[in-house]
N, C-alpha and C positions, 0 to 999 in steps of 0.2 A: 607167128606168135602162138597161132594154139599148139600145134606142135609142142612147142618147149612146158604150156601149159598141160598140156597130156604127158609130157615124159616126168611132171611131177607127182603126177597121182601113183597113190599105195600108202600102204596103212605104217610105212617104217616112219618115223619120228624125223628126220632130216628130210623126209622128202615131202611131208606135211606143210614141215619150216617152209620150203622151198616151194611149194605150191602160194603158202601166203604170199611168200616175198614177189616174187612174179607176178600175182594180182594185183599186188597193190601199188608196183612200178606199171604192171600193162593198164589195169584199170583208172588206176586213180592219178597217173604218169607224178608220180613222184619220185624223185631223184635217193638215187641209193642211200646219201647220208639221210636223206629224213626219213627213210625205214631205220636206218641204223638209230636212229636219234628217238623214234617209237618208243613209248612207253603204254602200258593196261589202262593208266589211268588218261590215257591222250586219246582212248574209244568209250566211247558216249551210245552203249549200247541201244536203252530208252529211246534215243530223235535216230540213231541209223547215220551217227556222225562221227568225223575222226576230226582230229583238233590235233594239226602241225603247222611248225614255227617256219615260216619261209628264211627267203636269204637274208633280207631286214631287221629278220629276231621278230616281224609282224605275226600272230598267229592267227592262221585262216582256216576255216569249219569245212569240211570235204564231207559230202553224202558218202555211206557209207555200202556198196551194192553189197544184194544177199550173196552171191560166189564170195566176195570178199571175207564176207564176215564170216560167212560159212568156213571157208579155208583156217581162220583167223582160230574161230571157235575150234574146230578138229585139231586142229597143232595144240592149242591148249588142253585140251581135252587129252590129249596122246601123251603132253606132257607131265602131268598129272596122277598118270598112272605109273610114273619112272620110280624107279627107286629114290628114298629120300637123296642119298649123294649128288644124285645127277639132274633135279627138280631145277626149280629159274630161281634164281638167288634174290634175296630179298630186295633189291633195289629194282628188281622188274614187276614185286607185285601191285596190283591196283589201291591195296590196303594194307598201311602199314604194319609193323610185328611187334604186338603188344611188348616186349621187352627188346631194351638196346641190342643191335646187332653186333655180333663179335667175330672175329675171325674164326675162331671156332664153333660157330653157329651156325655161319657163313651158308658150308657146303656140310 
């Protein structure tokens, strides 16, 4: 496992991604669709908590480890500095966008 955790380190934006995604299935063993299902506002930076919905639709509080968040924070942070076109679309940010979203807004 660390292995594949080392082949994701470098400062390129897909491989950032990919280092989060692997901590947070090796660390936190959550199943791919609830990465897939992760949202900004589903991390509780403050308590060091992430808040995902099990298979029940139950939502359960997960400690959130510093590699994780770290990982989590750098892909953000890489993201960030992309050109406006290619940013996280508005339904991934933590806080909403003060005017209606449009398709031409969008990206």
């Amino acid at each position: 496992m660390n292995r594949l955790i080392v082949a994701c380190d470098g400062e390129v934006v897909e491989r950032r991604r990919d280092r989060a995604i692997v901590l947070l299935l090796a660390r936190l063993g959550l199943r791919a669709g609830d990465v897939a299902q992760l949202r900004l506002d589903h991390i509780e930076w403050e308590t060091g908590s992430l808040r995902v919905s099990g298979k029940s639709r139950y939502e359960v509080r997960l400690p959130l480890p510093q590699d994780v968040g770290d990982a989590i924070a750098a892909y953000l942070a890489c993201r960030l500095r992309l050109p406006e076109r290619s940013r996280v679309p508005a339904q991934y940010r933590a806080v909403r966008p003060f005017r209606k979203v449009t398709a031409s807004r969008r990206w």
